[in-house]
C-alpha positions as semicolon CSV with decimal commas, in nm:
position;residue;x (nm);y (nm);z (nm)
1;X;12,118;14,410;4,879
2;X;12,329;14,707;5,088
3;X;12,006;14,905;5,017
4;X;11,804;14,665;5,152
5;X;12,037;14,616;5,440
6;X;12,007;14,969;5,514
7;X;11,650;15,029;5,494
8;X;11,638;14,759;5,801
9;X;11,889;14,940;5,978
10;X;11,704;15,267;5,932
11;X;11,362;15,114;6,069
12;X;11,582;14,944;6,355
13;X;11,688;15,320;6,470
14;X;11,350;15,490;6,426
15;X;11,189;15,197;6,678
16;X;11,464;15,256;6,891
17;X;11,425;15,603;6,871
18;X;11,060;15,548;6,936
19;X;11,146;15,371;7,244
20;X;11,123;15,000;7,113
21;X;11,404;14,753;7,111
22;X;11,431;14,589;6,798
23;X;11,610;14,292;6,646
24;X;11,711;14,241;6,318
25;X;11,738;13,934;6,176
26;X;11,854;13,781;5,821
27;X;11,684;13,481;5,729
28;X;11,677;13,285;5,357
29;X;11,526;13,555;5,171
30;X;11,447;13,862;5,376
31;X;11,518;14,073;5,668
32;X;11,307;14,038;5,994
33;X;11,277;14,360;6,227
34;X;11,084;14,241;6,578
35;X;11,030;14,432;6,891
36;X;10,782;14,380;7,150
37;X;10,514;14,593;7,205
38;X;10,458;14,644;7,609
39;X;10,068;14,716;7,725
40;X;10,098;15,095;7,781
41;X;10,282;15,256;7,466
42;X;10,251;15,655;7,422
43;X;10,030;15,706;7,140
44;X;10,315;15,913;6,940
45;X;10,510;15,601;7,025
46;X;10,239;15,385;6,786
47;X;10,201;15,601;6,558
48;X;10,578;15,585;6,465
49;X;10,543;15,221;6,509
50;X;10,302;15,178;6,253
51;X;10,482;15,424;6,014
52;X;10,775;15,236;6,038
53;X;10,585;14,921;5,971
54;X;10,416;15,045;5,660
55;X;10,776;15,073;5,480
56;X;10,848;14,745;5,509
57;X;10,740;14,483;5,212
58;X;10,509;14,275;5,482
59;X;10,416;14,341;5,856
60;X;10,195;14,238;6,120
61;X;10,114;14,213;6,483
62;X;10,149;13,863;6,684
63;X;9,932;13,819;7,034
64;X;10,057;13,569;7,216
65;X;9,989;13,483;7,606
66;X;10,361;13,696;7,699
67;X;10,266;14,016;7,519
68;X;10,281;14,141;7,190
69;X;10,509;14,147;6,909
70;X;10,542;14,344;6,576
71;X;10,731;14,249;6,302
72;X;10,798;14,342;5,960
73;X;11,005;14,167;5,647
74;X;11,188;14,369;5,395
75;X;11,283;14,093;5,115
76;X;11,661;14,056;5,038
77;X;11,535;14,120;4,659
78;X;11,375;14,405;4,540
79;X;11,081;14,373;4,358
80;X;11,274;14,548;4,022
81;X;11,502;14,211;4,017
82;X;11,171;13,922;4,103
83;X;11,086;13,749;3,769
84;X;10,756;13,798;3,822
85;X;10,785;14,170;3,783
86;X;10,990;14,121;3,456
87;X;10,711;13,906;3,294
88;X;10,840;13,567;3,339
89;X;10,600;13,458;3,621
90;X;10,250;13,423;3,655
91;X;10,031;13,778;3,649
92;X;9,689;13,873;3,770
């Protein structure tokens, strides 16, 4: 888990970096990053946005009547350690 801890804190300081303010949360089984996403964001400031969002295990982009907000979930587990990947779950 300290790696996974990590990686969150990592994408927290790139967003930052990229001039979002983030928040890190721990919930049951993962880590939540958030930051809002104002109307006019520098297009270097996106592109770090979404780079940052494409290392994390799930992400996505919420559009609600105040604005937008990204987020992204790094699970507490890595997949190495799920059963599923070990063969004792269901496969496709």
């Amino acid at each position: 888990m300290p790696a996974r801890n990590a990686l969150a804190e990592r994408m927290a300081a790139r967003l930052s970096a990229a001039g979002f303010t983030s928040r890190v949360t721990h919930r049951n089984d993962h880590i939540c990053i958030e930051v809002e996403v104002q109307e006019s964001v520098a297009a270097e400031s996106w592109r770090e946005l979404l780079a940052v969002l494409d290392t994390a295990d799930r992400f996505g982009l919420v559009v609600n009547g105040s604005g937008h907000t990204a987020w992204a979930d790094i699970d507490e587990e890595t997949p190495a350690t799920e059963a599923t990947v070990r063969g004792h779950g269901r496969q496709l």
